[in-house]
C-alpha positions as CSV (number, residue, x, y, z in Angstrom):
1,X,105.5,62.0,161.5
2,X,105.3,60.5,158.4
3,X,101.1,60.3,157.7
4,X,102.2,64.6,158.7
5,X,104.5,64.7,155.8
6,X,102.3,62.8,153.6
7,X,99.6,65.0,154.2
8,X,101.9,68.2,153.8
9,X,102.8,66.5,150.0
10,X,99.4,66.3,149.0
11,X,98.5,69.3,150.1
12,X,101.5,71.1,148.1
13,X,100.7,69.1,144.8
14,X,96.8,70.2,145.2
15,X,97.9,73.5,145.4
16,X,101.0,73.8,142.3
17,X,98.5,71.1,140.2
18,X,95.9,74.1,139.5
19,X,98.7,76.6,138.5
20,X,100.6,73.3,136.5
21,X,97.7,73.1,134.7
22,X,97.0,76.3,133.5
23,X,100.6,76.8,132.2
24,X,100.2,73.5,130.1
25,X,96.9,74.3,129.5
26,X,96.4,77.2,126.7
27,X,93.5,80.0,126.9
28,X,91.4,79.4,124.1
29,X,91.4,75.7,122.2
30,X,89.5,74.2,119.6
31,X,88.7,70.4,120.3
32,X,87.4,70.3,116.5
33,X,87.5,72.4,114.1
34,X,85.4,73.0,110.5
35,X,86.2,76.1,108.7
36,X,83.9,78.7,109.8
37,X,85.2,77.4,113.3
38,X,88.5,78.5,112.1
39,X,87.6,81.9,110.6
40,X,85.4,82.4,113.8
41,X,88.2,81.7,115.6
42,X,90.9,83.7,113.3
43,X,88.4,86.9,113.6
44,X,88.4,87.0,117.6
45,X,92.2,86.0,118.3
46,X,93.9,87.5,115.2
47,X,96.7,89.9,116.0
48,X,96.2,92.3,113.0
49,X,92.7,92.5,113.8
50,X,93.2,93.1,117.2
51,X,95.1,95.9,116.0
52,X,93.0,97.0,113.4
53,X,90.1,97.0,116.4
54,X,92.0,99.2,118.9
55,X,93.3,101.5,116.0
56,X,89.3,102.1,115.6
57,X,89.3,102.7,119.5
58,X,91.9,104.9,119.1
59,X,90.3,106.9,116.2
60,X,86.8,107.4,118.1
61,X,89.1,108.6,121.3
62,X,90.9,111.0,118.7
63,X,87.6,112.5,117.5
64,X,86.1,112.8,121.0
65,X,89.4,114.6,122.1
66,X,89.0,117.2,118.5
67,X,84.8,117.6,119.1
68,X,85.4,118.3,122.9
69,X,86.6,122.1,121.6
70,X,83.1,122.7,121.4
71,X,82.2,122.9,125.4
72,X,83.7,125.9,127.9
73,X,87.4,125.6,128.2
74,X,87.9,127.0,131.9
75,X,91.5,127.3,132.9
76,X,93.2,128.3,136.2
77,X,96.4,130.2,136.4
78,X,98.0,131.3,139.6
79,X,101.0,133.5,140.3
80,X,102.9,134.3,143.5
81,X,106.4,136.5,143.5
82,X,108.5,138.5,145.1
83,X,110.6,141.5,144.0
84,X,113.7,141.3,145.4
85,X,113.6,145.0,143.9
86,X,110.4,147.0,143.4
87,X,110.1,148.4,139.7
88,X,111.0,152.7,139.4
89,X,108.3,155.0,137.5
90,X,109.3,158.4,136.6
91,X,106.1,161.0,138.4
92,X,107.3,164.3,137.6
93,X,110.6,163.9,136.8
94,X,111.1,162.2,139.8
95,X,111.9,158.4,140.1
96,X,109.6,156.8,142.4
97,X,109.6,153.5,143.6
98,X,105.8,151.3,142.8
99,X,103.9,148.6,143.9
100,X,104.4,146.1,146.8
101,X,106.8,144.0,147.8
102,X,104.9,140.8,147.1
103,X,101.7,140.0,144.8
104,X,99.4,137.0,144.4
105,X,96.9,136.3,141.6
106,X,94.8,133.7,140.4
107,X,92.8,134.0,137.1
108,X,89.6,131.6,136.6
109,X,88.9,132.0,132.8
110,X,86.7,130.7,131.0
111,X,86.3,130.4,127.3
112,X,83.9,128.6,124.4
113,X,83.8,128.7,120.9
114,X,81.3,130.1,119.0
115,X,82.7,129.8,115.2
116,X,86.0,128.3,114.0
117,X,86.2,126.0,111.4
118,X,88.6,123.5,112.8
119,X,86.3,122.5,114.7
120,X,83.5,122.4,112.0
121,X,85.5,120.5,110.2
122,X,86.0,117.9,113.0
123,X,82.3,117.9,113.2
124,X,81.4,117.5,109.7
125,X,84.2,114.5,109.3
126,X,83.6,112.6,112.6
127,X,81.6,109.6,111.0
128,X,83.7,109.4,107.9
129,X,86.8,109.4,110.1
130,X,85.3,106.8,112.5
131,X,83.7,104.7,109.3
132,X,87.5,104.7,107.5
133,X,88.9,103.0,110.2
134,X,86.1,100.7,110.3
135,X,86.8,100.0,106.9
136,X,90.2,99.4,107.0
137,X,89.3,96.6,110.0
138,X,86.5,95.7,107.2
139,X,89.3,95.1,104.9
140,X,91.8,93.1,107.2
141,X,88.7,90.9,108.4
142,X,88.4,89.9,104.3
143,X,91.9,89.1,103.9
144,X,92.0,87.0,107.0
145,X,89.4,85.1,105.9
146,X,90.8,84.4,102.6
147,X,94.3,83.7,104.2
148,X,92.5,81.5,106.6
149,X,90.3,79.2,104.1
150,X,93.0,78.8,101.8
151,X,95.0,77.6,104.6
152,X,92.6,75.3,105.7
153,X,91.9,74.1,102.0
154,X,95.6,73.1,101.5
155,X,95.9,71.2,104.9
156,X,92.6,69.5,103.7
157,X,94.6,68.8,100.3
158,X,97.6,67.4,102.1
159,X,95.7,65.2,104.8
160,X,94.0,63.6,101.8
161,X,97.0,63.5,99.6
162,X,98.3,61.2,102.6
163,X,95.4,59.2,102.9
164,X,95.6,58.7,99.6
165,X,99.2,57.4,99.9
166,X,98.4,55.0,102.7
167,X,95.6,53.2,100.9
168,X,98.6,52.8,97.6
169,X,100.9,51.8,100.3
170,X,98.0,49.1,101.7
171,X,98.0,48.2,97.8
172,X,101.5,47.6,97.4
173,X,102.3,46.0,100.1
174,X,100.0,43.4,99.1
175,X,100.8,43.3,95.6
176,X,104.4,42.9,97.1
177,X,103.6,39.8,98.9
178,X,102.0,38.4,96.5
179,X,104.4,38.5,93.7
180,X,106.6,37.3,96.8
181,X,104.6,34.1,97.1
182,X,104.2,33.8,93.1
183,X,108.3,34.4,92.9
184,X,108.6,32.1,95.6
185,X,106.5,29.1,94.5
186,X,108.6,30.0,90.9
187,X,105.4,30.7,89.0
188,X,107.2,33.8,88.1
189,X,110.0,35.4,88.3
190,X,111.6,38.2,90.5
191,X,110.9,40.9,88.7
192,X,107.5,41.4,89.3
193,X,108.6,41.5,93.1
194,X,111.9,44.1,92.6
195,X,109.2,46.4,90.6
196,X,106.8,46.3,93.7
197,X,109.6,46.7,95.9
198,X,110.3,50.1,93.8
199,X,106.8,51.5,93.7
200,X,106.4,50.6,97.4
201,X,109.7,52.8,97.9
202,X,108.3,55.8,96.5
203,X,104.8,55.8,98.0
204,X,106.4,55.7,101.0
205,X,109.1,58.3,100.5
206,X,106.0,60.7,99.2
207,X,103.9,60.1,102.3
208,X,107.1,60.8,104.5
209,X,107.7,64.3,102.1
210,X,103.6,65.2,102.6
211,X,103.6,64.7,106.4
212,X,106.5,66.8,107.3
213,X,104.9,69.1,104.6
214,X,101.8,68.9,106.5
215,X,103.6,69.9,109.8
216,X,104.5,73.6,108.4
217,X,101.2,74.2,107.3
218,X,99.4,73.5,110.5
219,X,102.3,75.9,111.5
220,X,101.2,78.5,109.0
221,X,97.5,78.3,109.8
222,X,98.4,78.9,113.5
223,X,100.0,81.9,112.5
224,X,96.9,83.1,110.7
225,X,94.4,82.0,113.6
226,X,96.5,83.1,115.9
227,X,95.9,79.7,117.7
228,X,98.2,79.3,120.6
229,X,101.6,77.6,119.5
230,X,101.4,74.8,122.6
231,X,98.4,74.1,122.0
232,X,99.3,71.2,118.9
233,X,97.8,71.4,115.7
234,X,94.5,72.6,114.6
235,X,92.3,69.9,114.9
236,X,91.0,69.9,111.3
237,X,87.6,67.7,110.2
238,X,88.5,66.4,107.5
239,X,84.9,66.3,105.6
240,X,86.1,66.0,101.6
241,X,82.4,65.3,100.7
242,X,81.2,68.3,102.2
243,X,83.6,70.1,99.9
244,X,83.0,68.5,97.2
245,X,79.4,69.8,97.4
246,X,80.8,73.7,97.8
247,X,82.0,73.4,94.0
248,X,78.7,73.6,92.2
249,X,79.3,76.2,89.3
250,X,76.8,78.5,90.6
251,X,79.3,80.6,91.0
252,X,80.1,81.4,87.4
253,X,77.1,83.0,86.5
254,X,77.7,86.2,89.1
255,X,78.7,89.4,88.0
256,X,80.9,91.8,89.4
257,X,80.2,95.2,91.0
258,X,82.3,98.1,92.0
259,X,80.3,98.6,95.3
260,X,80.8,95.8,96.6
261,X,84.5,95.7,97.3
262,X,86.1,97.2,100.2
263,X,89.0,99.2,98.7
264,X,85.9,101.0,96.1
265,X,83.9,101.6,99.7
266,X,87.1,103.3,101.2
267,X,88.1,105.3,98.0
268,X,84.8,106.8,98.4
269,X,85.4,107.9,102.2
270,X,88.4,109.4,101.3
271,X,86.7,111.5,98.1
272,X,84.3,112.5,101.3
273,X,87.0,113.7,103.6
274,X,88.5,115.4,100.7
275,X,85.6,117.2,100.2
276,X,85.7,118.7,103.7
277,X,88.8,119.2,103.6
278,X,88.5,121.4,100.7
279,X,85.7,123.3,102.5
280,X,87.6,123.6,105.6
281,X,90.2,125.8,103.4
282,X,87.7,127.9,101.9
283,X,86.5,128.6,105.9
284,X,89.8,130.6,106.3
285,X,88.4,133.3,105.2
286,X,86.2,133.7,107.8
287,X,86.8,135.3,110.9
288,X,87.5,132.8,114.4
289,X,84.4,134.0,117.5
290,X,84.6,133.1,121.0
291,X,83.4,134.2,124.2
292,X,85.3,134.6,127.5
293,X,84.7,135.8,130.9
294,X,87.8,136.1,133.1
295,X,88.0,137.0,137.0
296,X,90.8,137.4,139.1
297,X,91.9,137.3,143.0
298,X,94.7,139.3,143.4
299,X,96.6,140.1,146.6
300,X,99.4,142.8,147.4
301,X,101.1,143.3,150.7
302,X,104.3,144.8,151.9
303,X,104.8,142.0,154.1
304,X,104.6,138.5,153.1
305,X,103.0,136.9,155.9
306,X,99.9,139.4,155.5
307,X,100.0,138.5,151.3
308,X,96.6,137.1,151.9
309,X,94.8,139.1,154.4
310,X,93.3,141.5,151.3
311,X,92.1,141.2,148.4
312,X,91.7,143.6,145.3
313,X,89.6,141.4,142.7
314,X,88.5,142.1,139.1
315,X,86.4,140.7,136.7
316,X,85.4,141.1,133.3
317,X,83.9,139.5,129.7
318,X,84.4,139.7,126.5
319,X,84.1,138.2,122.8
320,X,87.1,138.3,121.1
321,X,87.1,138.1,117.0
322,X,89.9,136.9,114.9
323,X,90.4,137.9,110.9
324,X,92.8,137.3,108.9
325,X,93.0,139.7,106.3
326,X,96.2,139.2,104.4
327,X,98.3,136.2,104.2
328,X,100.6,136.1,101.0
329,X,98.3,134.5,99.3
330,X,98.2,131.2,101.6
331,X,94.8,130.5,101.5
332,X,94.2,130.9,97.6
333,X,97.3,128.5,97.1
334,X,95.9,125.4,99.8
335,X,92.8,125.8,98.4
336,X,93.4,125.4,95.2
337,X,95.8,122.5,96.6
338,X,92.9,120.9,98.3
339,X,90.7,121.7,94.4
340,X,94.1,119.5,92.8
341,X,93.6,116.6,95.4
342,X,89.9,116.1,94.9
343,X,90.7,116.3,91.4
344,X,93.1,113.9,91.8
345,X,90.8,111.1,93.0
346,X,88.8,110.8,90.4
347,X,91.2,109.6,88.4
348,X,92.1,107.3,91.3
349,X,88.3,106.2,90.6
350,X,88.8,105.5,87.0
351,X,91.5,103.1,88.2
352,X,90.0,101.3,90.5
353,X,87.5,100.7,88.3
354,X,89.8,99.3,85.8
355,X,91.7,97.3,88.6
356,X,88.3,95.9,89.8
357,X,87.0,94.7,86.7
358,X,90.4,93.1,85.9
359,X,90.5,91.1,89.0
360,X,87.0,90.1,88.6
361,X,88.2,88.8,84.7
362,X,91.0,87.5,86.0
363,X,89.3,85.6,89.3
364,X,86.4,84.4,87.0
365,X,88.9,82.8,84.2
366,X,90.6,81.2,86.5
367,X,88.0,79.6,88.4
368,X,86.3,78.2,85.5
369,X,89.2,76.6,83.8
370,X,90.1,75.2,87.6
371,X,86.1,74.0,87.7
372,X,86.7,72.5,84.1
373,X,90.0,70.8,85.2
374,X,88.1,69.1,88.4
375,X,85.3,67.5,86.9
376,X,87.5,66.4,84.1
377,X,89.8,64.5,86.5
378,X,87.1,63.6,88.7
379,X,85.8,61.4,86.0
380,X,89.2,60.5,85.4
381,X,89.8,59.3,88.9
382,X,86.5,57.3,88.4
383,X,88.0,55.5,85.4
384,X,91.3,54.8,86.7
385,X,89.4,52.7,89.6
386,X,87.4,51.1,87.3
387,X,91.0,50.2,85.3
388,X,92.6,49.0,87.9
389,X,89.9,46.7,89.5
390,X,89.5,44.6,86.4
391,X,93.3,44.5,85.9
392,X,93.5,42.9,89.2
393,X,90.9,40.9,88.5
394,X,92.2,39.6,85.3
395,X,95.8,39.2,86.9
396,X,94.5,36.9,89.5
397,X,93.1,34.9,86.8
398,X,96.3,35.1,84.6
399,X,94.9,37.3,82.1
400,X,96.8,40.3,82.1
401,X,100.5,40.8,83.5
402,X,101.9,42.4,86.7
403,X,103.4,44.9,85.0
404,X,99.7,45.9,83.8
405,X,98.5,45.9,87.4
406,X,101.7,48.1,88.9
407,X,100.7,50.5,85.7
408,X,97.2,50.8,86.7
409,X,98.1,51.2,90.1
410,X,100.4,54.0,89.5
411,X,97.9,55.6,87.5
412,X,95.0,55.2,89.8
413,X,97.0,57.0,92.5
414,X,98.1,59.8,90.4
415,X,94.7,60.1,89.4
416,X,93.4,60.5,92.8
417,X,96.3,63.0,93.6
418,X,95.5,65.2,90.8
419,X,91.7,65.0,91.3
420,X,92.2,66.4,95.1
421,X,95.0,68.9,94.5
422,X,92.0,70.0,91.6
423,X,89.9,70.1,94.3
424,X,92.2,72.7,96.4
425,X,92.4,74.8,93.4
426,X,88.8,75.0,92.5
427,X,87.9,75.6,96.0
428,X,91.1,78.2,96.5
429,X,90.0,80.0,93.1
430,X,86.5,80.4,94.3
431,X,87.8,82.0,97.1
432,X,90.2,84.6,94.9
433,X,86.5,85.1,92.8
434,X,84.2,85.9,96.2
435,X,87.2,88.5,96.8
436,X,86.9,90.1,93.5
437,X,83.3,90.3,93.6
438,X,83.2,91.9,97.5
439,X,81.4,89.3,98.3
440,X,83.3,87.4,100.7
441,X,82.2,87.3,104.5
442,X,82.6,84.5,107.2
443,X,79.2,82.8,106.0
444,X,80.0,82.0,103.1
């Protein structure tokens, strides 16, 4: 009885385990992750792009639905009654009672276009339609990947901005014991050791402050990735060398160019559909064409239970022509309303123009003096190093004071802080400048 029970467990657990696992288990995972795996990622699972991808779906579905006006229409319309009380002519003077009791009809019509300009105008605007919604994906995609890298860049900045802190914190706690010992064997007094006490403190209290900082931004790239919330944080490679090469200064000798951004690209499909849409108003003067052939089954009897036994069936064709000859003036006033709107836009060009070439100043300033300010403190990171080995050198030796090495110490570390928070901006800048110049893709 009990190896059956046994058995019956495992058997149980084999089957919940599969369905345990999954639930813990989330879709889609990265098990490392550079940044093109992140925007690679962003781009396939990003709700706004998803969104932006089945708003081009529904677009395409819209303009099959407008261009299917073009093939036969054929409808079917049936009709059965009863008069409770046949209809009275008047033959004669006389009032005389007509038709039958009950009637039956069904009408197969069928009907195609042959000229009407709604739907040359759906027709002439299909791919512009269909390309402006695959702009506007176009232009979510570009801010996604800008959301996404800067992201990434400013975990990158915080990860190192703790490692940073726990090789100070190495430092100190070293420098801490020593001045310990020194204090202890009275070869100085305690103040070296309060002092390292105090830095120690801080270093620590910053690298508490820059991991839970670190926490809501692995929160915030989620968001933008839309990486699965139980599936723990991105797992980021942290590569600073690799970055380091990305910020050559090629980029400052590229110029901008209207064509390349998105928003210039969509202007112009707009000034497109604009176009038809002035034509299509100009259209209204011409007459609608269609052709139709009709037939009908039709059925009359006195008695209702014999409606179907005969049949008296016409049948005929046609085109049918449709003019409008006066409308108050309507069709002068939207044309000249669709003139105004075209009009319009190319003032809406001059400003984008303006807008663009602004940005691009603006994205290329900044971006240089960021460049300027990282190899400036990268040197200056170099120095402090340099400073604060041969203070600790000379300290050891009696040369120099404590109070020269917790100096140097303090320095080096703020040097090293300000060289990779440089490092963020240069690389955050170049970013805001690849935007300005439309040049900014997932390969880059």
């Amino acid at each position: 009885m009990k190896r059956a029970v046994y058995f019956l467990a495992v058997i149980c657990g084999l089957l919940l385990s599969p369905r345990i696992f999954a639930q813990q288990q989330p879709d889609s995972v990265l098990t490392s992750a550079t940044l093109q795996d992140c925007i690679r990622y962003a781009l396939a699972h990003q709700p706004q792009l998803k969104q932006s991808r089945i708003d081009e779906s529904i677009t395409d579905r819209t303009v099959k639905s407008k261009l299917a006006d073009w093939y036969p229409q054929i409808n079917l319309d049936f009709n059965l009654q009863h008069y409770l009380e046949l209809p009275t002519s008047i033959f004669g003077g006389n009032p005389t009672k007509v038709g039958v009791a009950n009637t039956s009809t069904a009408l197969f019509g069928l009907n195609q276009n042959i000229f009407t300009r709604d739907l040359l105008l759906a027709s002439n605007t299909a791919r512009d339609v269909r390309k402006q919604s695959q702009q506007n994906t176009l232009r979510t995609q570009i801010d996604v990947i800008a959301d996404v890298s800067k992201a990434y860049y400013d975990i990158l900045l915080t990860t190192q901005q703790i490692n940073v802190l726990d090789e100070d914190i190495i430092r100190l706690e070293r420098s801490q014991k020593d001045a310990f010992n020194q204090y202890q064997s009275g070869t100085v007094d305690k103040i070296d050791y309060k002092r390292a006490g105090i830095s120690l403190n801080n270093a620590r209290a910053q690298q508490k402050s820059a991991r839970e900082l670190l926490n809501a931004k692995q929160a915030y790239l989620q968001q933008l990735m839309g990486y699965p919330t139980n599936a723990g944080n991105v797992p980021i490679v942290n590569d600073t060398t690799q970055l380091a090469q990305q910020v050559t200064g090629q980029d400052t000798l590229l110029t901008g160019n209207y064509q390349n951004r998105i928003e210039y690209q969509q202007l112009q499909t707009q000034q497109r559909l604009l176009k038809a849409n002035l034509q299509y108003n100009k259209w209204s003067y011409l007459p609608t064409l269609s052709a139709f052939i009709n037939y009908s089954f039709a059925y009359q009897n006195p008695e209702f239970g014999q409606l179907y036994s005969h049949n008296y069936p016409n049948s005929l064709l046609g085109l049918k022509l449709s003019l409008p000859i006066f409308q108050g003036g309507k069709r002068v006033h939207n044309i000249k309303m669709a003139e105004l709107q075209l009009q319009r836009t190319e003032w809406d060009f001059s400003t984008m123009r303006n807008q663009i070439n602004t940005q691009y100043t603006q994205a290329m300033a900044t971006y240089k003096s960021n460049l300027n300010d990282y190899t400036t403190l990268k040197e200056n990171m170099q120095t402090a190093q340099e400073v604060y080995n041969l203070l600790q050198l000379q300290y050891k030796e009696g040369i120099k004071t404590y109070l020269d090495v917790l100096i140097s110490e303090t320095e080096l570390r703020t040097a090293q802080l300000s060289y990779y928070n440089a490092m963020y901006q240069v690389l955050s800048s170049r970013i805001d400048l690849q935007k300005a110049l439309g040049t900014l893709t997932a390969n880059n």
